[in-house]
C-alpha positions in Angstrom: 67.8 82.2 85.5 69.8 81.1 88.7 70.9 83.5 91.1 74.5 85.1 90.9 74.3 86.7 94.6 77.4 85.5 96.7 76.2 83.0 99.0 76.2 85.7 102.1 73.4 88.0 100.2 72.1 84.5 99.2 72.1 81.6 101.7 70.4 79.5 99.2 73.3 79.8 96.6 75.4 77.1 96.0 79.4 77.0 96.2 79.9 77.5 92.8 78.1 80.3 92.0 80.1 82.4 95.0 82.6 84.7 93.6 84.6 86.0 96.5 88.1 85.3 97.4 89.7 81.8 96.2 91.2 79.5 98.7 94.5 80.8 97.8 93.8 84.2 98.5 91.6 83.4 101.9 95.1 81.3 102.6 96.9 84.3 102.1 95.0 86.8 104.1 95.3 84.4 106.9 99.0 84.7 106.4 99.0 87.4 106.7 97.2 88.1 109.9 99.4 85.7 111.0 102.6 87.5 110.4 101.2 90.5 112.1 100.9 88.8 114.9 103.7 87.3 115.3 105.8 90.9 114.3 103.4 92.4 117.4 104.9 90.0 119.8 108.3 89.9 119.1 110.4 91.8 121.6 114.2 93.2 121.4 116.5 95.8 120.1 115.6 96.9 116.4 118.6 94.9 115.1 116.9 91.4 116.8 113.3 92.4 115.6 114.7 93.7 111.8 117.1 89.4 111.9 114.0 87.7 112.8 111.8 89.4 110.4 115.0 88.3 107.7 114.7 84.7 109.3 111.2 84.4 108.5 111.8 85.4 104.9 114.4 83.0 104.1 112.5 80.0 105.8 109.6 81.1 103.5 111.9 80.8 100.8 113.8 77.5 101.2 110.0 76.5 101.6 108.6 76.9 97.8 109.2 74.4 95.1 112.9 74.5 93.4 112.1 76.6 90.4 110.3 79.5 92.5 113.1 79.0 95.6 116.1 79.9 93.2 114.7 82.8 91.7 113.1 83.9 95.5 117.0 83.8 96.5 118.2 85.1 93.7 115.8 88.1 94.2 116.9 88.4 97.6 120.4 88.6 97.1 119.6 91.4 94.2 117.7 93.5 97.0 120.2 93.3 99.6 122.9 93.7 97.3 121.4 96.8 96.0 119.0 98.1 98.5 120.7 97.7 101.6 118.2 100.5 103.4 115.0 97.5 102.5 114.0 95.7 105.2 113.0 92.1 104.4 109.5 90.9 105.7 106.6 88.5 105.0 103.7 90.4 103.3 100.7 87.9 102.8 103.0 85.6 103.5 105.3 86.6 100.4 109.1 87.6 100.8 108.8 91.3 100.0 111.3 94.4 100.9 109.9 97.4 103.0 111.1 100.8 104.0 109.8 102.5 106.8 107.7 99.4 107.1 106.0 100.1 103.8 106.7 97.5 101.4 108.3 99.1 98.0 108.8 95.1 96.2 107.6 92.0 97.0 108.5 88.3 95.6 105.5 85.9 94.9 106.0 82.2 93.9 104.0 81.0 90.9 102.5 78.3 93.6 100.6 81.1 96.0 98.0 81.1 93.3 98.5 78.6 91.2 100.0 80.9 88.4 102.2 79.9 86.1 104.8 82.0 86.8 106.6 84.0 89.7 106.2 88.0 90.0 108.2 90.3 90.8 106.3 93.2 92.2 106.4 97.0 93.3 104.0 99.2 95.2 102.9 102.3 94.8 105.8 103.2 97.0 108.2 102.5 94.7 110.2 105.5 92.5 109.0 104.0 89.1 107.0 107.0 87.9 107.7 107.0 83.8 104.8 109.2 82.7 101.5 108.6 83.0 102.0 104.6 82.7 104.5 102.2 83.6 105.1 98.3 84.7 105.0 97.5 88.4 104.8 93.8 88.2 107.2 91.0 85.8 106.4 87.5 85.1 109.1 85.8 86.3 110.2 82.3 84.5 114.3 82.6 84.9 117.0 85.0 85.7 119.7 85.7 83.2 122.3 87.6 84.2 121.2 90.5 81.9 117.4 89.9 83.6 119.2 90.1 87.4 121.2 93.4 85.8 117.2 95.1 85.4 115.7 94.3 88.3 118.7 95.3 90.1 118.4 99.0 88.0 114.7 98.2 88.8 114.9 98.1 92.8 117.9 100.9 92.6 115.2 102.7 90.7 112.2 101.9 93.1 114.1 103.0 96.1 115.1 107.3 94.6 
């Protein structure tokens, strides 16, 4: 019977049998790290550091494929609209909405993973208690305007 020890307990294991991160989430972390960095660096007033961090998001954004971009901005708008207090940022390289620097929601594009189809997503941060379970993530295919009504009750919600 062939080993199933990752390839690090196991040098002599091939590729396939490995069942750590995917490329897509090794990408990701990267991103992340990435967008540490470069939110370390950055120098200036609050306002400067808070419009750059908003600049990163929306270039992010405008650079997923059409369907996941219009729903991204439409998200966006939704959070700003609503949630003025959220500050935008790029969490594993995903639009998300952070207070305090915490993120409470986060946008990811069906293509990060390959899914097939966009989330919208809250943390554990995020005023959505309703007993002892509740949803913190929804598939996202389209917006209707009674689906942008939710999550906008949905992100009022998440932020108390």
């Amino acid at each position: 019977m062939p080993s199933t020890k990752s390839t690090v307990e196991n040098p002599d294991a091939t590729a396939e049998q490995y069942n750590g991160f995917t490329a897509e989430e090794r990408a990701a972390m990267k991103e992340h790290a990435q967008d540490r960095k470069k939110a370390a660096t950055r120098r200036g007033s609050r306002a400067e550091t808070e419009a750059a961090a908003e600049r990163d998001v929306l270039a992010k954004i405008a650079e997923m494929p059409e369907v996941d971009r219009v729903l991204a901005e439409r998200i966006h708008a939704i959070v700003k609209a609503v949630a003025p207090d959220l500050k935008p940022k790029l969490w594993y390289g995903m639009p998300a909405y952070a207070r305090d620097g915490k993120v409470v929601c986060h946008f990811q594009s069906a293509q990060k993973f390959k899914s097939r189809y966009a989330t919208l997503g809250f943390s554990d941060q995020a005023a959505l208690d309703d007993g002892a379970m509740w949803p913190t993530v929804y598939a996202l295919t389209e917006l209707s305007a009674a689906d942008e009504q939710r999550i906008a009750a949905l992100v009022k919600k998440a932020t108390g």
